[in-house]
C-alpha positions, 0 to 999 in steps of 0.5 A: 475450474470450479464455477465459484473460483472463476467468478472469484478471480473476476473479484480481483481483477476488479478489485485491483482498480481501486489500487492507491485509492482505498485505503486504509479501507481493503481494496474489495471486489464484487461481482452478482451473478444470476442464471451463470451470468455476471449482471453487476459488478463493482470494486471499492471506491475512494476512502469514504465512498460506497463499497464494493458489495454496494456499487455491484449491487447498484450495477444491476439494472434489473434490480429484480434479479437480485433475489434470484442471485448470488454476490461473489465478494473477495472479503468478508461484507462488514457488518458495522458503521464507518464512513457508510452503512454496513454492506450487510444490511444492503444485501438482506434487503435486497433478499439475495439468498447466496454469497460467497466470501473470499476470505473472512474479515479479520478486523475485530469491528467484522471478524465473522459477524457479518456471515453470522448475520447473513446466515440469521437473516436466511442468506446461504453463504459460502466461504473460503473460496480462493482464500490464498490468492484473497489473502495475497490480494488483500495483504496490505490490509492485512499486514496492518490488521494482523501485524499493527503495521503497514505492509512495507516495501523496500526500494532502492536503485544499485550500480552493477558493482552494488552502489547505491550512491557516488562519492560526494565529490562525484555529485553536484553541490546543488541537492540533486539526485544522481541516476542510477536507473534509466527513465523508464525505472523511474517512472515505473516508481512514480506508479509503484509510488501512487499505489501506497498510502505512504512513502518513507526517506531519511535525512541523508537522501532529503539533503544530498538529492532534495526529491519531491517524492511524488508521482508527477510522471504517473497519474495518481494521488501523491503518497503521504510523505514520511521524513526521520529528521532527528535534529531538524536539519532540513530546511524549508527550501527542500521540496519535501517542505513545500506543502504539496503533500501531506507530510509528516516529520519524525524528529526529537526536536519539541521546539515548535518555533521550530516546525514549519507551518503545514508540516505534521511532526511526530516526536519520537525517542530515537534512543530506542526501536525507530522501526517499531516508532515508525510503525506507531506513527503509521498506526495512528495515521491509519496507514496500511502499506509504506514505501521506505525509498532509502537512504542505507541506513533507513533501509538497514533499519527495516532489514535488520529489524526484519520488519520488511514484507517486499523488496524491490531492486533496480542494478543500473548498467553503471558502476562507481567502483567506490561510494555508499554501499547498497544494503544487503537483503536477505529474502526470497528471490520471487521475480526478476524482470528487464527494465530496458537495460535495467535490472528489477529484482523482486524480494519476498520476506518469508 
């Protein structure tokens, strides 16, 4: 394998640490290498923290080493400020004389200025070095910078017999949710939950299973919660109104004597496109991947649409012979895996 890809892949097994943390900045890693060997890596830190080129860089103890080295990088360095200084400055002052890049940043704020300033400044850099699997890795940043969306997952649970949910006279009175899966699915969701920024339910799963939609059973950072709440039916004895997470409620109602106090409310027209409302809401919050947990009718929305990236299906060793039906995907079957006695089934929209 050539000596440059070998390196690369060590960018993303790194990189994938910074996982639910980053964003909406891309989840890069790093590595320095001098005489063949790696003497400094580093991935990016929490939203506002140093980037990845920044704690390789610093990693390297013998900072004299570094004019005779070359940084490996998964994405593009930028070349402007935000949060931090542009990674680009770092590397010309510290006279590294090669870097190789990954993939070439598409954010119009880098686009290619910061190899276009490395190359002025005398840095020999090399690019497209495992652009395919850069450009999986770093699909969540991406899909929001190429598209003007979140990269989007859908998520559901269905009895072997393709349910999603019982009839209501089958459930408690209490809001509660009815399992389909085993506890290890559940928890595994709890992860899946603590790696994107976002987490997307309807009315209709708010009122009949009252979730709290954070990751309790995982460690990690709640996602921010997004409720479509057209008329304000929900109330604020419900979990996903008790201020723990950030929370954002899409409805038609202005009335503001009817918002609850720390809630966020985003008023839409749910005349037109709710998925092309959804995603301008995530747009203007910054929101670079969603997880959409249900219910139907939610999912529908996206599948119709075809505004979907990844779908993730649990089918529990149950079966309800009536109830709501689970929604019908159309997309690519990439992976199938056993969960105990659980079914998980991996989709592509390709």
């Amino acid at each position: 394998m050539n000596i440059h890809r070998i390196y690369m892949l060590r960018c993303i097994e790194i990189a994938k640490k910074g996982l639910g943390t980053t964003a909406p900045n891309p989840m890069v890693g790093a590595v320095v290498v001098n005489n063949n060997m790696i003497v400094g890596e580093g991935y990016t830190s929490a939203y506002g923290g140093p980037h990845a080129e920044v704690n390789a860089i610093n990693a390297v103890k013998d900072k004299g080493l570094l004019k005779k080295a070359t940084l490996y990088v998964t994405l593009e360095p930028c070349c402007h400020y935000g949060k931090t200084p542009p990674c680009t400055d770092l590397i010309i002052k510290n006279k590294i004389p090669r870097v190789v890049v990954g993939l070439i940043d598409p954010n119009e704020k880098v686009a290619g200025q910061g190899i276009q300033k490395l190359r002025k400044a005398g840095v020999e850099v090399i690019t497209g070095v495992l652009e395919t699997e850069c450009r999986e890795h770093h699909k969540r940043f991406l899909t929001f910078i190429e598209k003007r969306r979140p990269y989007t997952i859908l998520k559901w649970a269905e009895t072997e017999d393709g349910f999603i949910a019982p009839e209501k006279d089958k459930r408690s009175k209490k809001p509660t949710p009815f399992w389909i899966t085993n506890p290890h699915s559940r928890q595994l969701v709890h992860k899946w939950r603590s790696e994107e920024q976002a987490i997307l339910v309807g009315t209709n799963t708010v009122l009949e299973d009252n979730p709290k939609l954070d990751v309790r059973q995982w460690t990690g950072k709640n996602p921010l919660r997004i409720i479509v709440d057209k008329r304000l039916k929900i109330k604020a004895n419900y979990h996903v109104l008790d201020g723990s997470s950030p929370t954002i409620i899409l409805t038609e109602v202005e009335d503001v004597s009817q918002h609850i106090e720390g809630v966020d409310y985003a008023i839409i027209d749910f005349s037109n496109n709710l998925v092309n409302q959804i995603f301008e809401v995530c747009q203007k919050n910054n929101i670079i991947s969603i997880l959409v947990e249900g219910g139907t009718k939610t999912l529908n929305s996206f599948i119709v649409e075809k505004e979907w990236d990844e779908a993730r299906v649990f089918i529990g060793q149950t079966s309800f012979q009536t109830g709501l039906k689970a929604p019908m995907l159309s997309g690519n079957l990439t992976k199938t895996r056993n969960i105990g006695n659980d079914l998980l089934k991996i989709y592509s929209n390709d």
